[in-house]
C-alpha positions in Angstrom: -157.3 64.6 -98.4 -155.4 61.7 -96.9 -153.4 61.6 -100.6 -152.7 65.2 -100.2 -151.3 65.1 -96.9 -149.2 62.5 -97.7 -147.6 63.5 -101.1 -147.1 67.4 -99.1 -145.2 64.9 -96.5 -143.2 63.3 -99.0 -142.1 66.2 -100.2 -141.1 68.0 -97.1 -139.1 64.9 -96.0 -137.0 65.3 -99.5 -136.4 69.1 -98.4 -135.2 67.7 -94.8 -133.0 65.2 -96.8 -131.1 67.6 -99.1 -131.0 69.8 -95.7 -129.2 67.7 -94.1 -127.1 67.2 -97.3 -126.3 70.8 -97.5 -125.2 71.5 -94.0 -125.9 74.4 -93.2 -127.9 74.7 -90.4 -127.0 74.9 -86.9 -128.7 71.4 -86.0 -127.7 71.9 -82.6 -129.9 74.9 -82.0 -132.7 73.4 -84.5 -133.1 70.4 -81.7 -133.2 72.4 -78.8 -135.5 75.0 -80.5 -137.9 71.5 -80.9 -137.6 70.4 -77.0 -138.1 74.4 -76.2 -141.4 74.0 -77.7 -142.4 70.8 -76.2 -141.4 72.3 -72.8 -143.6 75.3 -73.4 -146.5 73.0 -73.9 -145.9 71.3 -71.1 -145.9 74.8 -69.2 -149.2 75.4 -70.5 -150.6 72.0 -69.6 -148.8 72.5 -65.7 -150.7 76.0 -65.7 -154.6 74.3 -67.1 -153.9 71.3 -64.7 -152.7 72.8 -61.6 -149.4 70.2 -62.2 -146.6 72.3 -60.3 -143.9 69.8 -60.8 -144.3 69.8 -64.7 -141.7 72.1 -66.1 -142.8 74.8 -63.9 -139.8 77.4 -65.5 -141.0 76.9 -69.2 -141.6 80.5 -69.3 -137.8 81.1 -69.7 -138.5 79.2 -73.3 -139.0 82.0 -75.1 -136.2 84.0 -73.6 -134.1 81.1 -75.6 -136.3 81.5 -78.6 -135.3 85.6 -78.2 -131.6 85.2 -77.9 -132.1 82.2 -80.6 -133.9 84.5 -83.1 -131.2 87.4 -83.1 -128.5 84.9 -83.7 -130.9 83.0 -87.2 -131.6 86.4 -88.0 -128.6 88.1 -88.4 -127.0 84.7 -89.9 -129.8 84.8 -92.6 -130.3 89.0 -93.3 -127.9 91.4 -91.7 -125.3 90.9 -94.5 -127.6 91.5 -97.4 -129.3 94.3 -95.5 -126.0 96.1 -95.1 -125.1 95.8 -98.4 -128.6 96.7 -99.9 -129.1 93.5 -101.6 -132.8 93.3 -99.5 -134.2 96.5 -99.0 -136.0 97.0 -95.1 -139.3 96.7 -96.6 -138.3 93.2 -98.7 -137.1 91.7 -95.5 -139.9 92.6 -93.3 -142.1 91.3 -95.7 -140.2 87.6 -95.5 -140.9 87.9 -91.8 -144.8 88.2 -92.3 -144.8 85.6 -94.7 -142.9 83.3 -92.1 -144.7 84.3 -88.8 -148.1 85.5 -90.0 -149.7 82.2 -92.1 -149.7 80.5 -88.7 -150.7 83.5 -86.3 -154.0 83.4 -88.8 -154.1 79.6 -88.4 -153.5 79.7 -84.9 -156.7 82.0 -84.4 -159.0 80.3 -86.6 -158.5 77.5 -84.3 -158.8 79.3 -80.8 -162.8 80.5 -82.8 -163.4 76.8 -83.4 -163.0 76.1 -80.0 -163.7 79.2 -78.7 -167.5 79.2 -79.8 -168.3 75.9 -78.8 -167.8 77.1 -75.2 -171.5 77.0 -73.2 -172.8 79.0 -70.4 -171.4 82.3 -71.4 -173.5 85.9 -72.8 -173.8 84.4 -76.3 -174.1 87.9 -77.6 -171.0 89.3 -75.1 -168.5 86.4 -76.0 -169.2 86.6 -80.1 -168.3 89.9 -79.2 -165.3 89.2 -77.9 -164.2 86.7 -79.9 -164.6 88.8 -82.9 -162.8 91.9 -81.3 -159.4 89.1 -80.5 -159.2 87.5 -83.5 -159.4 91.1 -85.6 -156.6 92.1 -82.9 -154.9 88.7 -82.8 -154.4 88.0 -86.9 -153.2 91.9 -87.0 -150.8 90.9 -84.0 -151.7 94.2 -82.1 -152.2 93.4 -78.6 -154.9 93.9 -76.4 -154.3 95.9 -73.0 -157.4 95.2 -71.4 -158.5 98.7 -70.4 -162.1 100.1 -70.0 -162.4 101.6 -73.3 -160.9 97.9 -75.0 -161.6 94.8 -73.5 -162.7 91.4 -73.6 -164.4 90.0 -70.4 -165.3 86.5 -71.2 -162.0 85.3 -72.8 -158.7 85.3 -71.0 -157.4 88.2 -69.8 -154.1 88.8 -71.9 -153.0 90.5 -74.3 -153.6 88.1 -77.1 -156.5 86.5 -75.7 -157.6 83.5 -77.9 -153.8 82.4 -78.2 -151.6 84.0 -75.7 -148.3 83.1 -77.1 -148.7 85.5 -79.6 -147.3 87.6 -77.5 -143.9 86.5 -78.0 -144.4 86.9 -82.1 -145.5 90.5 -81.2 -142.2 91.2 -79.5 -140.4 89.1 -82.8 -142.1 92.0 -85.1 -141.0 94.7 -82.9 -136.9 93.7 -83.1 -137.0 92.7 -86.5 -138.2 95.8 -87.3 -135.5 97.5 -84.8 -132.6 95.1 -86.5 -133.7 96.2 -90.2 -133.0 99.3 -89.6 -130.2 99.6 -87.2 -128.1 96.8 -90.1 -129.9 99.0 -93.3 -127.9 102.1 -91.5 -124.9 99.8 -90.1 -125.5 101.1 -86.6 -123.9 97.6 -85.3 -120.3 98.7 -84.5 -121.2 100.9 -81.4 -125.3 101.2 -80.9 -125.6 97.2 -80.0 -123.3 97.1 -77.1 -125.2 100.7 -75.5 -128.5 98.6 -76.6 -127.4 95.6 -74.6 -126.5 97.6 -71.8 -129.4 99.6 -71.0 -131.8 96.8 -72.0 -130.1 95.0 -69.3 -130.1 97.0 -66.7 -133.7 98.2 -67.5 -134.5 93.7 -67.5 -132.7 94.1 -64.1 -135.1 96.4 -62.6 -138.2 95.0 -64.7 -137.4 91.2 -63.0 -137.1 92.7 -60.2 -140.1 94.5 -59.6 -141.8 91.7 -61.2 -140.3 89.0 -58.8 -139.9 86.9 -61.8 -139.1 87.2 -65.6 -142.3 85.9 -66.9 -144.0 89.1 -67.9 -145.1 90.4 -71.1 -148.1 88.6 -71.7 -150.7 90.0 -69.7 -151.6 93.8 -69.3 -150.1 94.4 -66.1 -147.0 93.5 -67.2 -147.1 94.0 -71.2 -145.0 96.5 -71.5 -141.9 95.1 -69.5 -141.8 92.7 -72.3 -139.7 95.3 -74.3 -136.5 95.0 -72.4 -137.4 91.0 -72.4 -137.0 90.5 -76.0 -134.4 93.8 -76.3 -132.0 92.3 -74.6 -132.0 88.5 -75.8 -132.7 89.6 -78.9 -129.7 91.6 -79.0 -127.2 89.3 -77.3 -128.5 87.2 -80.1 -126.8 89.6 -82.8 -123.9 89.6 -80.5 -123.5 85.9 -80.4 -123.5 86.0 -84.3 -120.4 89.0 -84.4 -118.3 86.2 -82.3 -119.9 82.8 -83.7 -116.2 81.5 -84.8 -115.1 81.9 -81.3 -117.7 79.4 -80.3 -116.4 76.5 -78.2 -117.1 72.4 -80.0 -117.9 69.5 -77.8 -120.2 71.7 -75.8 -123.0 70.7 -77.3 -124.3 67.6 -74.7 -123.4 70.0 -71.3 -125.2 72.8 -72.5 -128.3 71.4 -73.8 -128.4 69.4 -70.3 -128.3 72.5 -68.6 -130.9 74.3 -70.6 -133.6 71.5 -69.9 -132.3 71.5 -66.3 -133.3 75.1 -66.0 -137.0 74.5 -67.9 -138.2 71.5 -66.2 -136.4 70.8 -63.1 -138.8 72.3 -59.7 -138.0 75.6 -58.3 -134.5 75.5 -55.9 -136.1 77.7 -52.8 -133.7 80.7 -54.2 -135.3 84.0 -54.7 -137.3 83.4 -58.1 -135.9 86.9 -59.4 -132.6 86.0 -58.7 -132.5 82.4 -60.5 -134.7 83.9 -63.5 -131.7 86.6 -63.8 -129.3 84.2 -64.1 -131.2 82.0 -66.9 -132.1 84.7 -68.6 -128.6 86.8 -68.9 -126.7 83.9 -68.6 -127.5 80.8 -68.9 -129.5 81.3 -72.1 -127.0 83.0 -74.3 -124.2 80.7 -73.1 -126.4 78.0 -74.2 -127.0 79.1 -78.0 -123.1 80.2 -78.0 -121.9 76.8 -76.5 -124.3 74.7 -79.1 -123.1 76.7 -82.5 -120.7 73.7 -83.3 -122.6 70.9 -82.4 -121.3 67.5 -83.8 -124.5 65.7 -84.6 -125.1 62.2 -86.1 -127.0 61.7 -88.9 -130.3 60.5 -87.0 -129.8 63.4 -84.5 -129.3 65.6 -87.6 -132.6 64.2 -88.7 -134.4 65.2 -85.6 -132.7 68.4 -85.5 -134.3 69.5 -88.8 -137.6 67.9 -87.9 -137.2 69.9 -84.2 -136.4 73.2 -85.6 -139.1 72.9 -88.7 -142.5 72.0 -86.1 -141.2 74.2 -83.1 -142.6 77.1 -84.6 -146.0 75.7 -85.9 -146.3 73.7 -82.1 -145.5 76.9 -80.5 -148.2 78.6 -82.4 -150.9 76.2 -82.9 -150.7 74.4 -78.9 -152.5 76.9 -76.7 -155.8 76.3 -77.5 -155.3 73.0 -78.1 -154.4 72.8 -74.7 -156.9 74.9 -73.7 -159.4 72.4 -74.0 -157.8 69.3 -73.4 -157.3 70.4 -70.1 -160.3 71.7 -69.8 -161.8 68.5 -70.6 -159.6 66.8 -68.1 -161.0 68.7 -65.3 -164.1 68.0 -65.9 -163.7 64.2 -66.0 -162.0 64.7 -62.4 -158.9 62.7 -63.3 -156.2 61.7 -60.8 -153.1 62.9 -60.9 -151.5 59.9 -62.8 -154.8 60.1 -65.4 -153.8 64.0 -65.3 -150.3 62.9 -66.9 -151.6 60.4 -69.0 -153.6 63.5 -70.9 -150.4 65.5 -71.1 -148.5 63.0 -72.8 -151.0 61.9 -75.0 -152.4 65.7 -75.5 -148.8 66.7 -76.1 -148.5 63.8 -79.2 -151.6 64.8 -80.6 -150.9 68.7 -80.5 -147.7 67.8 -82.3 -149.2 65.4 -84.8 -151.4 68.2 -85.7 -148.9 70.8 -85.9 -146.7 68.6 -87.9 -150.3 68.0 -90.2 -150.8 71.7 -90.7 -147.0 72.7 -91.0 -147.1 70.5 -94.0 -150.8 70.9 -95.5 -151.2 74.9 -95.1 -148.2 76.5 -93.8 -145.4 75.8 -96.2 -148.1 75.7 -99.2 -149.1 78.9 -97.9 -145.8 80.9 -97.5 -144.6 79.3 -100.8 -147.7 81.3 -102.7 -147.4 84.2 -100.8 -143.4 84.6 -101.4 -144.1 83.8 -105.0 -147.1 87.3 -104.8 -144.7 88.9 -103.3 -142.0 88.8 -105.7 -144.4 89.4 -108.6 -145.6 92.2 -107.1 
């Protein structure tokens, strides 16, 4: 085993290498993808621990990852989708294969853990536990009503591994950008789209009193004009990439962490969340395209943007039960950080484990059915 995970090592660091080589990428965005993800799992060991000084605005994460994702994805598939080289159905395909091998991963783990939970109805959380990982490998969210619901988990819509609720929203505008770039509805449909997106974001934050909603029921479905309108900007960000600034790179990524980790400035929360969100966070992927990066920041780059998807995936649970270990144990504060930082190594060491051992093995086989097919 230990054979295997090194030779799968091996040969991931070669790919990095000739990566790097190639130049391609937009390393800048690949390294703050990879501190996005750390923050987030900070966030989630904050909420466990009852830690309000530890990145409490790590929510706002994923409305980088949004903006962030429309940008890759029309670098990577709008042009060969307007010209018919990939067909709607090919490229939705490539995004299963991508998001999906971990979304099952990420499950199977959140069972393991899951089950070994005591003093629960037995027979009620099996129940459960079978009814969210169905629901949670099919990425069809769970609204918690009286006829569907799952009282001894957590009560969200994903409720083994609640970041899945951002991949949900990923399916929905990939779907929505396959077909608007298959029928080139770009020219004139993206700026209405951006538009009423953000005005309906406006009101959503708003009413909300914050912009982290989307993942539980109540607020589920205010999650569309979340990821509409980052997702969009994203696209938009990609029509004017050679207008992007250089030597940006250092300011904005200091004012992105700023925004995730730094406490809460007495403002209105709807009012500072409005700005990161239409603001701050699309002026931070625009500002960061031509990022000047050494060759060990290159390095980290890759590594950042290859494990921020498997650590985004894979952490919640993990979490979960580190945390809820921790309280158990009655820890002080300073013991209390001591679990984060270690917890947060460990998660990372696992995801960078199963990034390399099952997921790019597994999207590899399933690219090479897929072509056969």
């Amino acid at each position: 085993m230990l054979s295997h995970i090194k030779m799968q090592w091996w040969a991931l660091r070669s790919e990095v290498e000739r990566s790097e080589s190639t130049g391609h990428r937009y390393a800048g965005l690949d390294l703050l993808r990879g501190i996005a993800a750390l923050v987030v799992v900070l966030k989630h060991f904050k909420t466990r621990l009852d830690l309000p000084y530890l990145a409490p605005n790590g929510y706002l994460a994923v409305d980088f990852f949004f903006v962030l994702s429309g940008f890759v994805i029309a670098s990577a598939y709008q042009g060969q989708l307007k010209d018919g080289t990939l067909s709607a159905t090919a490229f939705f395909r490539k995004r299963l294969i991508r998001l999906l091998p971990l979304v099952v991963i990420g499950a199977i783990v959140a069972v393991a853990l899951e089950l070994g939970r005591l003093n629960l109805d037995q027979m009620q959380h099996l129940k459960d536990v079978a009814i969210a990982f169905v629901f949670g490998i099919a990425l069809l969210p769970i609204l918690q009503t009286s006829g569907l619901h799952t009282p001894t988990l957590e009560q969200s819509v994903f409720p083994l591994n609640t970041p899945t609720w951002s991949l949900f929203f990923e399916i929905f505008a990939n779907i929505a950008f396959a077909v608007c770039a298959r029928f080139r509805l770009f020219s004139w449909t993206l700026l209405v789209v951006i538009f009423a997106s953000g005005v309906w974001l406006l009101f959503a934050i708003k009413s909300a009193g914050s912009a982290n909603f989307g993942f539980n029921p109540a607020g589920f479905w205010l999650g569309f004009p979340r990821v509409i309108w980052s997702f969009s900007v994203g696209l938009l960000i990609y029509k004017y990439r050679f207008h992007a600034p250089k030597g940006t790179f250092v300011p904005a990524s200091v004012l992105l962490i700023a925004v995730l980790i730094l406490p809460d400035t007495g403002l209105p929360k709807a009012l500072t969340d409005t700005i990161a969100v239409m603001i701050i966070m699309p002026v931070v992927v625009f500002a960061c395209l031509n990022a000047d990066l050494g060759r060990t920041a290159r390095r980290w780059a890759v590594w950042g943007g290859n494990l921020s998807y498997p650590l985004y995936a894979l952490h919640y649970p993990l979490v979960h039960v580190l945390s809820f270990a921790a309280k158990g144990l009655h820890l002080s504060w300073a013991q209390q950080g001591g679990v984060v930082i270690a917890g947060t190594a460990v998660i990372t060491g696992f995801s960078a484990v199963i990034y390399a051992v099952v997921d790019v093995p597994a999207r590899r086989r399933l690219s090479l059915l897929a072509r056969r097919a």
